[in-house]
N, C-alpha and C positions, 0 to 999 in steps of 0.2 A: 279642346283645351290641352294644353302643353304640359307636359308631366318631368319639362328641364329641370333639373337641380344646378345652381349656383354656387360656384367656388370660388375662393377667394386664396389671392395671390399675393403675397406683400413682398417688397423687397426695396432695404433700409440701405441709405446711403454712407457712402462716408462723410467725416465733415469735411464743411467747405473750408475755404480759405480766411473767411470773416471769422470763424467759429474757433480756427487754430489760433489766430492770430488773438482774439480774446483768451487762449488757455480751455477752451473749453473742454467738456471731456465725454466721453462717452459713454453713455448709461443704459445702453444696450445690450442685452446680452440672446443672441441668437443660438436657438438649436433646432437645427435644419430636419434631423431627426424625425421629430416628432413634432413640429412644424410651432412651434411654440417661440415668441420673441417674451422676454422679460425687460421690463422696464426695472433700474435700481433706481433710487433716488432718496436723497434725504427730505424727512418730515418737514416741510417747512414751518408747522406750524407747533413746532416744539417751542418749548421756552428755554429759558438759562440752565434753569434747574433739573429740567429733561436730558432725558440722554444724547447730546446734539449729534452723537455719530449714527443712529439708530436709522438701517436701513430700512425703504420700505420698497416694495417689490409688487408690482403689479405683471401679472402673465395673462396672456393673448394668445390663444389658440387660433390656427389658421389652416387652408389645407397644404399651403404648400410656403416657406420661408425663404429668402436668400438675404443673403450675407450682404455685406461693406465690397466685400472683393469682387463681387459676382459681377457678368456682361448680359446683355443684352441677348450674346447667342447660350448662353446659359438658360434662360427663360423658355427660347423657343424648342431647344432639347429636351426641355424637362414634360413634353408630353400636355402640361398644361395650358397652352396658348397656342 
């Protein structure tokens, strides 16, 4: 029996061209650090009378994160792959 352990790699793109061209925005927030991606976004399911600007934030632990900017030979240096 194999005694592998499993890591896990993520690496977030920039937006496309569809995504710009709607105004979209980006709700990403990356720290390569500590391998951690945060999601912002607003509550959708607030009401009028709720605080409509009220961030909510979900974080995602990973072993290893990259960025919008990152290549391809980025990945393969990072020891990981």
């Amino acid at each position: 029996m194999s005694t592998e352990n499993i890591k896990v790699i993520v690496r977030c793109r920039p937006l496309n061209k569809r995504e710009i061209s709607f105004n979209a925005q980006n709700i990403i927030t990356i720290n390569s650090n500590v391998g951690q991606i945060i999601v912002n976004s607003l509550d959708k399911t607030q009401t009028q009378y709720d605080n409509p600007q009220e961030d909510v934030k979900q974080i995602f632990t990973f072993d290893q994160v990259f960025g919008t900017q990152s290549m391809n030979i980025d990945l393969l240096y990072s020891g990981m792959i």
